[in-house]
N, C-alpha and C positions, 0 to 999 in steps of 0.2 A: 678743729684740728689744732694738737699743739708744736708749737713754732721755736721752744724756746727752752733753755732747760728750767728757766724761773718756771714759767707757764705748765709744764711737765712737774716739777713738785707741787706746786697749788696744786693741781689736778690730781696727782696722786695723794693730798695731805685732808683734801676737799672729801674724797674715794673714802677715806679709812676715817672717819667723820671726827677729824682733830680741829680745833681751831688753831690760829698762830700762838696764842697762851698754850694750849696742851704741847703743843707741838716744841715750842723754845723752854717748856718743863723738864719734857722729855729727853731733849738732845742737850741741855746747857747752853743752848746760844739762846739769846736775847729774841724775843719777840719781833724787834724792829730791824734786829739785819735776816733774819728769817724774811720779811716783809720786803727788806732790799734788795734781796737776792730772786726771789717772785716777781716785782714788777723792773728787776734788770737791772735796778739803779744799781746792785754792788755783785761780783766777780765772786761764787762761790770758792770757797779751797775744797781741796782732797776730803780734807776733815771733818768740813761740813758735809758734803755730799755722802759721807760715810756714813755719819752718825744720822743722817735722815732716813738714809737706805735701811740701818736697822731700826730705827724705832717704826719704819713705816712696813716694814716686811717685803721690801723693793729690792735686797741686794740682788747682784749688783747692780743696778737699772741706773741710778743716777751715775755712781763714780765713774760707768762706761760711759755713759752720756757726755759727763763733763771733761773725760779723757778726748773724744770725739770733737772736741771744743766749736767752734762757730761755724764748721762746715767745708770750710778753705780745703784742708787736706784731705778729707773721707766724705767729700760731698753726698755720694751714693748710697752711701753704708747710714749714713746719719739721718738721711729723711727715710730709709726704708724702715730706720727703728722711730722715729717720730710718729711715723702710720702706723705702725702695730702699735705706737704708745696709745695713740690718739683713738684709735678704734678700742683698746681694752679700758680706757677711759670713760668709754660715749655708750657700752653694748651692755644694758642694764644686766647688773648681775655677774657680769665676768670682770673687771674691777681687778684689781691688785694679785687674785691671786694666781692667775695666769700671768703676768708680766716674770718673773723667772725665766719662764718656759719663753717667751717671747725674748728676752735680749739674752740666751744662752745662743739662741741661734746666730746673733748678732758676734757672738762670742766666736762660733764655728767659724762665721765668716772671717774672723782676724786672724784666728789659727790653719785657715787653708782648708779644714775639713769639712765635711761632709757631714750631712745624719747617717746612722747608720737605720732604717727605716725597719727591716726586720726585727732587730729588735724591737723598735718600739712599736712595732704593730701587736708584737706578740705579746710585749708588754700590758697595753692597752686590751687585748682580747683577757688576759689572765684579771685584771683587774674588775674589767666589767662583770664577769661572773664571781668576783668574791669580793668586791666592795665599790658598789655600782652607786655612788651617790653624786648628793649635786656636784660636787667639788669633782667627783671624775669626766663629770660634762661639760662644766669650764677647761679642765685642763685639757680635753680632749679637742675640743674647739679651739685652744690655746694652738692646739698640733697640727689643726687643718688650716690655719692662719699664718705659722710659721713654713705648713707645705705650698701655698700659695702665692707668700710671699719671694720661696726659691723658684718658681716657677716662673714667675711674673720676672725676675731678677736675671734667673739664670737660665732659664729656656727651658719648654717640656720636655724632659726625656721619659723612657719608657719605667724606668724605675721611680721618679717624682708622681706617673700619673695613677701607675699600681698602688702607689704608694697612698693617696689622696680617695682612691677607689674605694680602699679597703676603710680608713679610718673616717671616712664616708660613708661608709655601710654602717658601719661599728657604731657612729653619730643618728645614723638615723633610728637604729634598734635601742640606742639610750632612748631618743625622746618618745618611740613608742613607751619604753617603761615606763615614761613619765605620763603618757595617755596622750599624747599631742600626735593621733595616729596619724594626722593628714601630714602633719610636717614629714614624719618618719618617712612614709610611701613616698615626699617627692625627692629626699635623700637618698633612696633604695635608686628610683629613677636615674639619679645626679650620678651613683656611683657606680649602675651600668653602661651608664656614657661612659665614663672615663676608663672603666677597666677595657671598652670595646676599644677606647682610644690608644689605652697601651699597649694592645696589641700581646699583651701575658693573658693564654686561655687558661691557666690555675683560677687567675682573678677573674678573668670572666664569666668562669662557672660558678666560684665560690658566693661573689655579689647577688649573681640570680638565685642560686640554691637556697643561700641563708637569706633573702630574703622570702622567700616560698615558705621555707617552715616557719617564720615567723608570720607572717602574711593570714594563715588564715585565723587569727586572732586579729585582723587588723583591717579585717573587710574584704579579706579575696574569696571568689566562691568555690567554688568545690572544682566547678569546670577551670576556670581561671589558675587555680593550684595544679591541677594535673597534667594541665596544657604546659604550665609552663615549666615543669617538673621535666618534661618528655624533650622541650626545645633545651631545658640546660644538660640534661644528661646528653642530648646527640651529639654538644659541643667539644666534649674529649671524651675515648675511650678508653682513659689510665684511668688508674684510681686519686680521686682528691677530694678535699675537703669539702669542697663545693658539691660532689656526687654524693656524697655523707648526705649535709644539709636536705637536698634534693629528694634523698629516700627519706630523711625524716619528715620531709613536707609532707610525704604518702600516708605515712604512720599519723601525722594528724588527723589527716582525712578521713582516713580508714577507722583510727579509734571515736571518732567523733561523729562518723556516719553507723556505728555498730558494724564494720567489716571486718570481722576479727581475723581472716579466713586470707585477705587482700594482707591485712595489717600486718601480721607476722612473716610474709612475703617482703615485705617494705623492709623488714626488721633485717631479715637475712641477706637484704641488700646493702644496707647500712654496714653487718659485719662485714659483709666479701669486701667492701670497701674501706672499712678500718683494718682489717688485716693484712691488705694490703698496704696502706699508708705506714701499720707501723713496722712492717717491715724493712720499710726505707729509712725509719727513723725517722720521723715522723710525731709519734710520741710525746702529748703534752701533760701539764696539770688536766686544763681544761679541753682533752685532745678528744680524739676518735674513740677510743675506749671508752671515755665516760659519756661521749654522747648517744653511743649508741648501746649502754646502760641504762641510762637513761631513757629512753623512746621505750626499752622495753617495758622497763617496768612502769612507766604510764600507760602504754596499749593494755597490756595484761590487769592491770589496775582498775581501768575505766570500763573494759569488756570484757575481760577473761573470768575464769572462775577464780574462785578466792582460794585455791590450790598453788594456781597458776600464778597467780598477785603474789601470792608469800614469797613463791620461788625465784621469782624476778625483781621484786624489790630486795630480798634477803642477799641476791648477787650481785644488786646494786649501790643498797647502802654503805659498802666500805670502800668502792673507788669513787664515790659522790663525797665524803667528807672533806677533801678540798676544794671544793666548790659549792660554797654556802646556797647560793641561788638554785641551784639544781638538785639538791641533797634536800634541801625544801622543800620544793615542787611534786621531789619524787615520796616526802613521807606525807603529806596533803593527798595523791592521789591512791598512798596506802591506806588512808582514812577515808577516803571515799569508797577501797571497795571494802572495807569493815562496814559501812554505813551501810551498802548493798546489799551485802551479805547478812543483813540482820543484828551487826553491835553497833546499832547507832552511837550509843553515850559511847562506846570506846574509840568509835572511829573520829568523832568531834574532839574528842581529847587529846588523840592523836597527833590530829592537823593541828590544833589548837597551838599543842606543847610545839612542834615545827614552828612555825611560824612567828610563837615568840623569839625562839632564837635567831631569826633573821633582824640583821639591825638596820636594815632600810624597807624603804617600801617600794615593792618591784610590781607593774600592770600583772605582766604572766603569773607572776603566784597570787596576786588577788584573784585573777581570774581562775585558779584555781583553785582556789576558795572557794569561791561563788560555784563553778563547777560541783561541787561538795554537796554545797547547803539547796541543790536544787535536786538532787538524790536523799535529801533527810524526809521521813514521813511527815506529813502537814500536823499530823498532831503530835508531835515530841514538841518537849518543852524541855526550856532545861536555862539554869544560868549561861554556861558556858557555850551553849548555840547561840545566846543571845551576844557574848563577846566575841564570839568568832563571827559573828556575821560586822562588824564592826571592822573586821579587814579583808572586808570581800571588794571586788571592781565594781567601780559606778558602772550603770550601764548591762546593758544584755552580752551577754556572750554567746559565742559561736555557734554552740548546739544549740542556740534555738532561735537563729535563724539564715539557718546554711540552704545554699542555692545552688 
């Protein structure tokens, strides 16, 4: 734990791996009151603490720090940002570039205000599907640290624990992307406690739903997904996001069991309840419309006829372009059914070309990858099957071994 604002630059100068030589290059102070100001023997100025913050990429971490001074007058306020110093110091990996996000909050506290939490959940939801990288999983973790910390400070209320519920959910479906499915599943866990604790049934359905359709990439079985499809849907009978999620859990199922018959039943539950949502306005980038564009033109893809694939992916592709991750997914499973349907080399080409355009690496579209290359005949050969297998998912996937 750090104690102290010396203690707090070592720690963050230590983080961004400068020594006192780099570090008094960088800012024009001397090495040795850099040194004095760390182990306490010397009173930083404004100046200093400035010129640290920017060469360290901290603003403003320190100048609020040292504004805060020794604790006398903001007792409360100063060790609550010391713990969030001290844990973004200590939690491998999250390091400097979450501290921002971490003393803005400390910021809100002095200006009287609030998060305003809607936005940044929606924030946070639009970002994970169009630039889902490590750096959006620190910051994201940055946000459950900063909700926890108002929690812990300022008491649960119904809106803090929605709040936590959801970017809780949202944390758990990163580190699925990342393959760490056990963590994900006891996150999914974490943040149907908490949305049952807020006592908001939007979040309660939405938490079960979205995690359902992700779920069965992630070890749920076929009973497990329908089961618990049928206990989120009984919990409101409006339309929401969570009822969306819920039907595309089915559409999983069903494309992935060959139900194509159940599956586009799934499908026309998804709309009834996107057009209902966006009625209310409701309406996102990454909303109801494109998801349940999406779901089609996967089901249709994966078991439909290659009629049916054109038609569904051809009404998909122009509201999937703002959402890289999904627009992906959806021309990978248009190359699976060309693969199906008899153009192997076109259908490999296809996915191939998708998939370099994505610039991070997401589990769900390796997985459907792999999805792909287990529909290519055993004897095609070809360069570019051999680089496309090359960003397929470690590991078996779903269809082949659903229970």
């Amino acid at each position: 734990m750090v104690d102290t604002f010396g203690e707090v630059l070592r720690s963050m100068r230590e983080a961004a791996g400068l020594s006192l030589s780099a570090l008094a290059t960088r800012t024009r102070y001397h090495k040795s009151e850099i040194g004095h100001v760390e182990t306490g023997r010397r009173q930083a100025s404004s100046d200093f603490a400035a010129a640290c913050d920017r060469e360290l990429g901290t603003t403003p971490l320190l100048s609020v720090l040292l504004e805060l001074g020794d604790g006398q007058g903001d007792n409360v306020k100063r060790r609550a940002m010391l713990a969030n110093i001290g844990a973004a110091a200590t939690m491998g990996g999250l390091g400097l570039t979450v501290l921002a996000d971490l003393v803005r909050d400390g910021l809100l506290d002095t200006a009287d205000s609030g998060e305003d939490w809607d936005d940044t959940i929606e924030a946070y939801n639009r970002r994970f599907v169009t630039e889902p990288s490590a750096e959006f999983g620190r910051s994201l973790l940055s946000q459950l640290m900063i909700a926890r910390h108002q929690i812990a400070d300022r008491g649960k209320t119904p809106e803090r624990l929605r709040a936590v519920a959801e970017l809780g959910q949202l944390y758990g479906l990163w580190l699925g992307n990342q393959g760490d499915v056990s963590s994900a599943r006891n996150w999914y866990r974490t943040a149907a406690l908490l949305a049952d604790r807020s006592e908001h049934t939007p979040t309660r359905v939405y938490v079960r739903g979205r995690a359902l359709s992700r779920g069965i990439y992630e070890g749920y079985t076929v009973r497990e997904t329908i089961d618990g499809v049928d206990e989120t849907l009984s919990l409101s009978k409006w339309p929401t996001l969570g009822a969306l999620e819920a039907y595309s859990a089915l559409v999983h199922v069903h494309a992935l069991t060959g139900n194509l018959t159940d599956g586009r039943s799934a499908v026309t539950g998804m709309r009834r309840v996107a057009d209902g949502l966006f009625d209310s306005g409701l309406s996102k980038v990454a909303g109801p419309i494109q998801r349940t564009a999406s779901f089609h033109s996967y089901l249709e893809c994966r078991i439909g006829s290659m009629k049916a694939a054109e038609r569904a992916f051809t009404e998909a592709e122009p509201v999937l372009r703002p959402v890289p991750v999904w627009l992906a997914d959806a021309r990978i499973y248009y190359g699976r059914a060309m693969v199906t349907h008899g153009d192997t080399a076109g259908g490999i080409a296809f996915a191939l070309d998708a998939i370099k355009q994505l610039r991070h690496e997401v589990r769900v579209v390796g997985l459907g990858v792999s999805d792909l290359l287990s529909a290519v005949p055993a004897a095609h050969r070809s360069d570019e099957l051999d680089e496309l297998r090359t960003y397929a998912a470690a590991g078996s996937g779903p269809w082949e071994n659903l229970a």
